[in-house]
N, C-alpha and C positions, 0 to 999 in steps of 0.2 A: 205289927211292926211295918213301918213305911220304907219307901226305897232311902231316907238320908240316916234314918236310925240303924237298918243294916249296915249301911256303910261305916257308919261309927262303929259297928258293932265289928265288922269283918277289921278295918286298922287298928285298932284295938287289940284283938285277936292276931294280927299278922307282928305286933310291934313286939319288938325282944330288945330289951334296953336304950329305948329311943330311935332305933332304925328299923327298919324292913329286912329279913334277910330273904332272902330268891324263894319265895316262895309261891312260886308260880298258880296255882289253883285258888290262894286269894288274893292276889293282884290281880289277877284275871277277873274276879266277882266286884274287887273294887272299881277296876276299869268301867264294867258293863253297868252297876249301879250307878255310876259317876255320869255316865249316858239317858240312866232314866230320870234323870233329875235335871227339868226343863232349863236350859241357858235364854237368853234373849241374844236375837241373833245382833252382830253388829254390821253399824254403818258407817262405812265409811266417811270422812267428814266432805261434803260438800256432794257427795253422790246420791243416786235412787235408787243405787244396791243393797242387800244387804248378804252378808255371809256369817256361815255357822261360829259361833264361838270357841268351836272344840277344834275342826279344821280348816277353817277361815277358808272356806271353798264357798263360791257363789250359790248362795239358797232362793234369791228372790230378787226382782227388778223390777221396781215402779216406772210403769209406764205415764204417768200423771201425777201430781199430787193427792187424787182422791183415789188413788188403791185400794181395794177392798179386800184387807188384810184376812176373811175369813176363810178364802178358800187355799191358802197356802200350806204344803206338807207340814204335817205335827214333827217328823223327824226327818234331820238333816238325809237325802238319799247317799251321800258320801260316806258320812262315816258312823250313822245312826243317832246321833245326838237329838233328844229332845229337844223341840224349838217351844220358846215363850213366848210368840207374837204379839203380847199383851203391852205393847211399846210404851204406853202413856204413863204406867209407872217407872 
């Protein structure tokens, strides 16, 4: 089971007639899967920044147009979100 098919599996499991009710231990598991399942960070339009998609906090800053996108963190240090640096799709 992969981290998108637990998560299906855990909303699934947390849903009682269409909604969630406070069930704190898995909204909690869905929160933290929802983290392991890489986002692509965004940029903002006309900038050399980019920030996390989970908490739009600054993750990275080109210095040049030839950035070498490979040595930047796999997850956001803010708030732990998977990054997809993989921009060109």
């Amino acid at each position: 089971m992969d981290n998108e098919e637990a998560l299906a599996w855990f909303k699934e499991f947390s849903r009682v007639d269409g909604y969630f009710p406070n069930h704190r231990p898995s909204l909690c598991a869905i929160k933290a899967l929802e983290k392991q399942i890489p986002k692509k960070p965004f940029q903002p339009f006309g900038t050399h920044s980019y920030k996390c998609s989970n908490c739009w906090k600054f993750v990275a800053h080109e210095v040049d147009d030839d950035c070498d996108l490979t040595d930047l963190a796999e997850w956001c240090p803010y708030c732990g979100q998977k990054l997809d640096w993989n921009l060109d799709s």
